[in-house]
N, C-alpha and C positions, 0 to 999 in steps of 0.2 A: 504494500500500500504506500503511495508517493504520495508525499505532503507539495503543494508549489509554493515557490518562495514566497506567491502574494499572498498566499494562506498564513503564514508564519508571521508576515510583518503586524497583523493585526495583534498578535500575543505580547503584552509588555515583557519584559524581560528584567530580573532583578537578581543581582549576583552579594552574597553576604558570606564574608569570608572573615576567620578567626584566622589562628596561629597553627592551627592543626585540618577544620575539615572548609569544607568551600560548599554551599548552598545554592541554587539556583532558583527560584520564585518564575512560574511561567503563570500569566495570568491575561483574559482582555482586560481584568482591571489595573490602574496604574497602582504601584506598590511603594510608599515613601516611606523613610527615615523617620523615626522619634523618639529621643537620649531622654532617661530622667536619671538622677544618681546615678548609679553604673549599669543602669540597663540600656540595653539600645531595644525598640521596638520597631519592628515594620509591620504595615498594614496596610488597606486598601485607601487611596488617599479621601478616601468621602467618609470613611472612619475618625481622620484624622481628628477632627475638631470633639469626636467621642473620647476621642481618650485627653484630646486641649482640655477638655469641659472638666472632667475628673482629673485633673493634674495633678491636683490635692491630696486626694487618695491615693493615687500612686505613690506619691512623695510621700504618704506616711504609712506606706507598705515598710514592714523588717525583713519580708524574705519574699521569695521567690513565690510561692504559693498564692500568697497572696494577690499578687500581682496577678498572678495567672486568672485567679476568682473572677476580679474585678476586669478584667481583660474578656473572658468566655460572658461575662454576663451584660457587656457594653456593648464588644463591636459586633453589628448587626449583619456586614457584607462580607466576604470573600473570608481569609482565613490570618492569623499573626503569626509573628516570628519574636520570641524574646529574645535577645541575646544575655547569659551573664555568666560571668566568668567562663569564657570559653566553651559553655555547652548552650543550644538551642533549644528553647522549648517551644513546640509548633503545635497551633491548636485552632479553633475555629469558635464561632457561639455556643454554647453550653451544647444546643438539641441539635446539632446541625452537624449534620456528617462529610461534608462534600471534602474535605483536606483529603488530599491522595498523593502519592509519591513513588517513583523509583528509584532505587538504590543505587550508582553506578560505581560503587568505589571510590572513585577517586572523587566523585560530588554527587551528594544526595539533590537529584529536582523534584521541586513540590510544586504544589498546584489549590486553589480550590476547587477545582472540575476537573475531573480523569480525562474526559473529555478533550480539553487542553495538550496534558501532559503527550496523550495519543496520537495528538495530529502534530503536536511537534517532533516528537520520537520516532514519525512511521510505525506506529505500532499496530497490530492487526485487531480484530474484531475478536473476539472469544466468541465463536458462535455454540459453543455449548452455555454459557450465560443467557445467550439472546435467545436459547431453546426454555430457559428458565422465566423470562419474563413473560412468555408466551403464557404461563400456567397464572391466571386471575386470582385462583384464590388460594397462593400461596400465603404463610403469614409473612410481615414487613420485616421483622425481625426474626432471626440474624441474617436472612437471606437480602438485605436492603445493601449489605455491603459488598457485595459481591460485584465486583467490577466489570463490564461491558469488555473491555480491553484487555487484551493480552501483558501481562509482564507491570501491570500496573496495580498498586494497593492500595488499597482505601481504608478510613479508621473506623473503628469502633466505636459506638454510642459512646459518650461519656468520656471517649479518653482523647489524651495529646500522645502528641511524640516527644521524647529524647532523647536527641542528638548528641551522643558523649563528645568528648573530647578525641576519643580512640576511636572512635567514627562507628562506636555502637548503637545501634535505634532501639528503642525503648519505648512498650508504648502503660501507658501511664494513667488508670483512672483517677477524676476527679470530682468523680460526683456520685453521691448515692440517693436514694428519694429519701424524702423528710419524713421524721414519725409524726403519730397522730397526735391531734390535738385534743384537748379532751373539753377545755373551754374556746366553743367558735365564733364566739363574737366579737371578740379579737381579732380575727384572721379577719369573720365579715368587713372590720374597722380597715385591716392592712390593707386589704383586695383595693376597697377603695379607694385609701389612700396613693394607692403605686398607681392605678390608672388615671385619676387623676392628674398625680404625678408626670407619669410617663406622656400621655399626652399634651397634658401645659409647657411641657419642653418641644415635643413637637411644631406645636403651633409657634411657638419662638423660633425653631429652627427654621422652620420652610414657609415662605410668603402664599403658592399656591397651594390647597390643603383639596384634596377629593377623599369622598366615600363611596362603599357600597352602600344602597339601599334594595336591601332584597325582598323585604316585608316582614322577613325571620329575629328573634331575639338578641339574637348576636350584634347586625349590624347595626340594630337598632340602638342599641346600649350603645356602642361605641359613638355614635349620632347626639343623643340626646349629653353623653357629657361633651364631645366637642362643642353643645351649645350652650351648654353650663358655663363653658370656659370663655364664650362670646369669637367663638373661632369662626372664620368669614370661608365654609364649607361646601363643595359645589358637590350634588346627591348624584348619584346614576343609577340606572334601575333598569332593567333586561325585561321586558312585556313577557307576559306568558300565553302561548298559544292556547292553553283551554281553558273555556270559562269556565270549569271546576277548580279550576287553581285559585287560590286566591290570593296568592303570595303578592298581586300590583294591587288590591286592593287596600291590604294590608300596607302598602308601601304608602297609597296616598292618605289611608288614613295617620299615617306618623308623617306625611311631609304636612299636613292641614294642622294637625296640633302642632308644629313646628315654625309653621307660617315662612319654612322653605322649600322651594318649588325644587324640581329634581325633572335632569332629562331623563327622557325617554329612550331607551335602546331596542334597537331592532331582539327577539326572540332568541334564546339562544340556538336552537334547533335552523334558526336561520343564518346564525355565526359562526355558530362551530365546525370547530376543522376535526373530530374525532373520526369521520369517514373519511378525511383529506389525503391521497396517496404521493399526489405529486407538489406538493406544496411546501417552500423553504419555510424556516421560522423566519419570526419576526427580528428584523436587523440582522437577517444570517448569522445569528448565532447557535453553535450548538448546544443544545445540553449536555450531561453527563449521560443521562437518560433519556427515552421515548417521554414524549408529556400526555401521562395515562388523563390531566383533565383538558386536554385541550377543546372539551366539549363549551370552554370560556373561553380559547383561546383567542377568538375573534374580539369579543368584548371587552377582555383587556388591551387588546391593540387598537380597537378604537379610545377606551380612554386615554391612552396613551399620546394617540393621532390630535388628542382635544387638548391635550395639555399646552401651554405656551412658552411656559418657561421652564422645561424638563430638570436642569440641574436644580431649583429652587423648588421645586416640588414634590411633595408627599399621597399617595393612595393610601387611603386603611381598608382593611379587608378583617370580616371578622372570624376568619380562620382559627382552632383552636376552640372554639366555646364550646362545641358538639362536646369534644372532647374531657373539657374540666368540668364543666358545670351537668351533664346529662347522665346515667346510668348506664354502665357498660353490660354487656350480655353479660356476663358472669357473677350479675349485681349480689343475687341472692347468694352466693356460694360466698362471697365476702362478707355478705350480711348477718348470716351463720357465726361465721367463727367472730366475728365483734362483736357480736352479743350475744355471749353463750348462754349467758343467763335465761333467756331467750329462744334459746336454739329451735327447744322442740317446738313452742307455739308458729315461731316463723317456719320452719320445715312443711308442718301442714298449714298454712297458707299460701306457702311456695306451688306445691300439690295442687290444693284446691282450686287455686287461680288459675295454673295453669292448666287444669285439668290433666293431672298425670298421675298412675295409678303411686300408693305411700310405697311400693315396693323398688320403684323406679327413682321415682322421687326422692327418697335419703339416700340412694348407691348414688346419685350424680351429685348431692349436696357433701356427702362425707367422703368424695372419692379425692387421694392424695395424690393419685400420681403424679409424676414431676412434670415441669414445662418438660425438659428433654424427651423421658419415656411417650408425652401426648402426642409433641410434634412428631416423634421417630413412627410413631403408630399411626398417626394418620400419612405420615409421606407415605409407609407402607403400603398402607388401606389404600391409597389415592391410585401410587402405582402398580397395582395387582400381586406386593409383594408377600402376602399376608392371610391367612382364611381367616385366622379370630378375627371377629367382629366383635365391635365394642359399640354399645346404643349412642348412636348422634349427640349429644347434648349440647344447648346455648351454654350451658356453665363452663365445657374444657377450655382450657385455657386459649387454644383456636379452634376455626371452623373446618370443616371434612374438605381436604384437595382433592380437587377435580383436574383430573389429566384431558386434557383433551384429544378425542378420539383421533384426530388430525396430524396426532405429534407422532412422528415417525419411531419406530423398533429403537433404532439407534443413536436417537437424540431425547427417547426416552430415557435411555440406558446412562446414558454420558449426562443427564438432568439428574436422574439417582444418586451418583454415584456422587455427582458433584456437591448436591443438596446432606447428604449423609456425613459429607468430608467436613463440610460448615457446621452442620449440628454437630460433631465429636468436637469440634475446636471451643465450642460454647461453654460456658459456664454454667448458666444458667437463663430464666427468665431475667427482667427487668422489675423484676420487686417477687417477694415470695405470695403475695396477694395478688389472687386474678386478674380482680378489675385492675388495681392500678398500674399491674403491667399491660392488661389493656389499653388503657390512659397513656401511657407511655411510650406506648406501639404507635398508636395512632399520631400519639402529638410529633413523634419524631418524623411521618408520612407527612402531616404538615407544614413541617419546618420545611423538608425535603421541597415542597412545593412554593412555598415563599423564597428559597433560594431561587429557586427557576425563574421566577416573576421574577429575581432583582439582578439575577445572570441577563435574561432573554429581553426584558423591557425596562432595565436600568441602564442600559449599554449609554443611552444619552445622558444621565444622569438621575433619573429620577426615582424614587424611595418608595417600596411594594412594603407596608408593614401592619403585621397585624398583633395588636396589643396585647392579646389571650396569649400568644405564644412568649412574651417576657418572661424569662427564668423566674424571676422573684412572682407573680402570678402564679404559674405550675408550682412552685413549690409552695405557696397556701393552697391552692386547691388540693393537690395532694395529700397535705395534713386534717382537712376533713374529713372525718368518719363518714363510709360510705351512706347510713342511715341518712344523711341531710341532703342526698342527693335527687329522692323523690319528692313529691307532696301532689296530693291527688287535686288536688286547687291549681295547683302551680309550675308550669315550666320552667325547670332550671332554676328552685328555691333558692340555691347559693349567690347566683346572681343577685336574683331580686334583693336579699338581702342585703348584699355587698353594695349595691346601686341604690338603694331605700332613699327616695329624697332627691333623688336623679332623672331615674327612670319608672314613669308612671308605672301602675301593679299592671292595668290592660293589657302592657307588652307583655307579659309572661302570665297571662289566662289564656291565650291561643291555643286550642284543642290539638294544631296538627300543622306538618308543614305541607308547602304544596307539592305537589306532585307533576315529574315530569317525565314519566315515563312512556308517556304517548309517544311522546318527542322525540324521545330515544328508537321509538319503536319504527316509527315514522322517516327516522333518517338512516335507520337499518335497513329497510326495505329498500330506499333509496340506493345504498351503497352497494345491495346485491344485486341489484339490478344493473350497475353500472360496471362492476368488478367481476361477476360469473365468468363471461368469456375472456377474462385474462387473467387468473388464477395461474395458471401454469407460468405466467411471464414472473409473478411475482420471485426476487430475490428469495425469499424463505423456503420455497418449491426449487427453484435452481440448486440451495444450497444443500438438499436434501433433506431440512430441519421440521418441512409441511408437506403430509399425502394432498396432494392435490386433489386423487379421486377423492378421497375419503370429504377434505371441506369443499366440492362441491354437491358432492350428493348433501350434505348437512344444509346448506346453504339453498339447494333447491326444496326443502320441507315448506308444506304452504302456510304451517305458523311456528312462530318461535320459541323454545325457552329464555326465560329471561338470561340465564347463565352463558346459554349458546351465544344469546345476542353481546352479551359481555367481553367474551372468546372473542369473537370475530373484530369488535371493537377493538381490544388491544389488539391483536394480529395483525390489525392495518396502522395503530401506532406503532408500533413495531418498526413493519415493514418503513412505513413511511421515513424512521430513524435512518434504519440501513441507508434508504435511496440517497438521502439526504447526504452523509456520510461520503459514498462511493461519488457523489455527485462532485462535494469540496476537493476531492484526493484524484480527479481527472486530470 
């Protein structure tokens, strides 16, 4: 795979050399200098003024660690470099995984995008990874790490690298989730306080300020205190094609109590590029990854198109609230062991509600097995490795893998083997508690997804941020006991709480969100009808990674599972990746 020079010249280039190892930074973002006491820091330069703003706190850091803290919990884009005393510590935002590197001996080059690192290196495709992304409903963890590219690595939830002195890497946790709180009205106090917080700096930072307006709790919250704080905030809102949806209605009744007006955006079923095969990203940028939502990719690149002053502008998005404030599927299995006291009455509740018989019922409430042993058993189960059957349940710590019938003998084999090799290197889950390694799964998919906004539509300068996902937020939400998570009154009680005085109670009595699954259905049909007789041209069929017969016969059924229709959706993200890719390296 040939990189051309003009592809190369777009990558900034940053070279950071001690006494003993030599560093290379490949980034599109530009990467500067910043000395406090005997640290040297580098960052992405639109950082900079984050770590200006805390220079304080730096300066009354005693070690290393600290710095580090105060560093993963600040800068929002691309990834740092401390330097002190002769070793590097390289690390990225607390939830944000994108830091990836290869080793060359004589100089370690890092990146925040593997992506990056690949097209400077010539380095090839791993098409047994890209047989891996193909499978929808793998879990996000540990398999999120897993790199697209050949020869290239990527870090670990929660950890940095270090770079000794003797040019050893080391990689290094720093974080573990926070215990429970036992008095919440407290944290309800902090929540408030830090968004408050966090956005009144915001609005200092950047002159032009955009929201979502989706009709949903999330964006709404973040809406109603940007008007608390008298921030001059321009709405957007995507129409919904069916009048069952009620998600614009909802939108104009909080833009009328707000008494601000909000454009209108074309539908997303009419923006979205999730069927798109031949179509570059926006500002020809690559991701690290396929963009599994690009079903908004259009609607962010119009807001984008609408902004005027790119470098001095902010979008919020309220990414992350499903995740803190909502009830994970595994609620009850955590609700259980929090209040034992409790145990049996909630147990038959659990039962009754759900309608499942008490025999079933306590084996999936009292069932221990490990994160490791659940995922090993379902990879099994997925790919036909296995006859015990074990009963489905929402409480295991993930959902049942679906292999798709499409995926060839021996890229199912090479997807096994390679998935098997990840889980042994694993530790464990991400909390010894379901949900909140649930919580934790998800928030990091989100993060994941805010880089890509601020990698693909910050290229001119402008700031993709979404509030819920600030470190110090996750880690109050985290410390509530899962009990405060329901209220049969109220969406997302924590919220409301934490917002009491902010955000009217109406925004969180909303029975339900809207529904767009027509939409989806709708542009499914669309895509097969456009793609049936070129299947076989498709890259992932040449590569031998897709039976062709096999996804067209699927493909010609006269209606779909929603799961098929998922499959086929990524598959042409996917695909779409590759073309993209082979298209830059001509």
């Amino acid at each position: 795979m040939n990189v051309t020079q003009s592809e190369r010249k777009v990558l900034f280039e940053k070279h950071i050399k001690t006494d003993s190892t030599s560093t290379l930074i490949i980034s599109n973002y530009k990467y500067v200098k910043y000395s406090a006491n005997e640290f040297d820091i580098y960052c992405a330069s639109s950082e900079y003024s984050r770590i200006f703003d805390n220079e304080k706190i730096i300066l009354n850091c005693i070690d290393t660690s600290q710095i580090l803290k105060e560093l993963q919990k600040n800068i929002y884009k691309g990834i740092f470099v401390l330097v002190s005393k002769g070793e590097l510590f390289i690390g990225g935002s607390l939830f944000d995984t994108s830091l990836s590197w290869v080793d060359l001996d004589k100089e370690l080059i890092i990146s925040d995008s593997s992506s990056d690192i690949a097209m400077y290196m010539n380095f090839s495709i791993s098409k047994a990874a890209v047989a891996l992304n193909l499978i929808h409903s793998l879990p996000y963890y540990p398999f999120q790490q897993i790199s697209l590219w050949e020869n290239v690595n990527t870090i670990r939830p929660f950890h940095i690298l270090k770079y000794k002195s003797n040019k050893v890497i080391e990689m290094v946790q720093t974080w573990i989730p926070p215990s429970l709180e036992k008095e919440v009205e407290s944290v309800y106090l902090s929540i408030k306080e830090r968004l408050l917080k966090l956005l009144r700096q915001e609005t200092i930072n950047y002159s032009e300020i955009s929201a979502d307006l989706s009709g949903g709790v999330d964006s709404a919250t973040i809406i109603y205190i940007l008007k608390a704080l008298q921030a001059d905030v321009k709405l957007y809102h995507s129409n919904t094609d069916s009048e069952w949806n009620s998600d614009s209605k909802w939108a104009q009744l909080i833009s009328n109590d707000l008494n601000t007006k909000f454009i209108h955006l074309d539908s997303l079923s009419s923006t979205g590029r999730n069927f798109k095969l031949n179509l570059d990203y926006s500002n020809s940028i690559l991701p690290d990854k396929p963009l599994f939502w690009a079903d908004t990719e259009g609607y962010v690149e119009i807001i984008e198109k609408m902004t005027k002053n790119p470098k001095d502008a902010i979008h919020f998005t309220g990414l992350g609230g499903d995740e803190l404030f909502t009830p994970m599927p595994s609620y009850a299995w955590s609700l259980v062991r929090q209040n034992k006291f409790r145990s049996i009455g909630l147990s038959l509740r659990y039962c009754f509600l759900n309608r499942i018989p008490m025999k079933n019922g306590f084996a999936n409430l009292l069932s221990n097995l490990s994160f490791k042993e659940t995922v090993r058993h379902e990879i099994d189960k997925g790919f036909g490795y296995t006859k015990k059957i074990h009963s489905n349940s929402t409480l295991n710590w993930c959902g049942p893998i679906t292999v798709p019938r499409w995926l060839t003998k021996m890229y199912c084999d090479l997807s096994y083997e390679m998935l098997i090799t990840e889980l042994e290197t694993t530790q464990n889950g991400l909390d010894l508690d379901r949900s909140r390694h649930q919580m934790i799964e998800s928030i990091l998919f989100q993060r994941h997804i805010v880089t890509q906004l601020n990698k693909i539509y910050g290229a001119n300068g402008m700031s993709w941020k979404a509030p819920f996902l600030d470190v110090e937020i996750i880690n109050y939400s985290l410390s509530i006991p899962v009990r405060y998570r329901q209220d049969i009154n109220l969406t997302k009680p924590i919220l409301y709480k934490s917002t009491k005085g902010i955000v009217p109670k109406n925004i969180f009595t909303r029975g339900f969100k809207g529904d767009y699954s027509k939409e989806l259905y709708k542009s499914y049909k669309i895509a097969v009808k456009e793609y049936s007789q070129k299947i076989r041209q498709f890259k992932l069929v040449e590569w031998g990674i897709v039976d062709a017969d096999i996804l067209i016969s699927e493909l010609s059924m006269p209606t779909a599972l929603h799961s098929r229709i998922e499959s086929f959706e990524r598959l042409v993200s996917v695909e779409r990746w590759i073309r993209i890719v082979l298209e830059k390296n001509k």
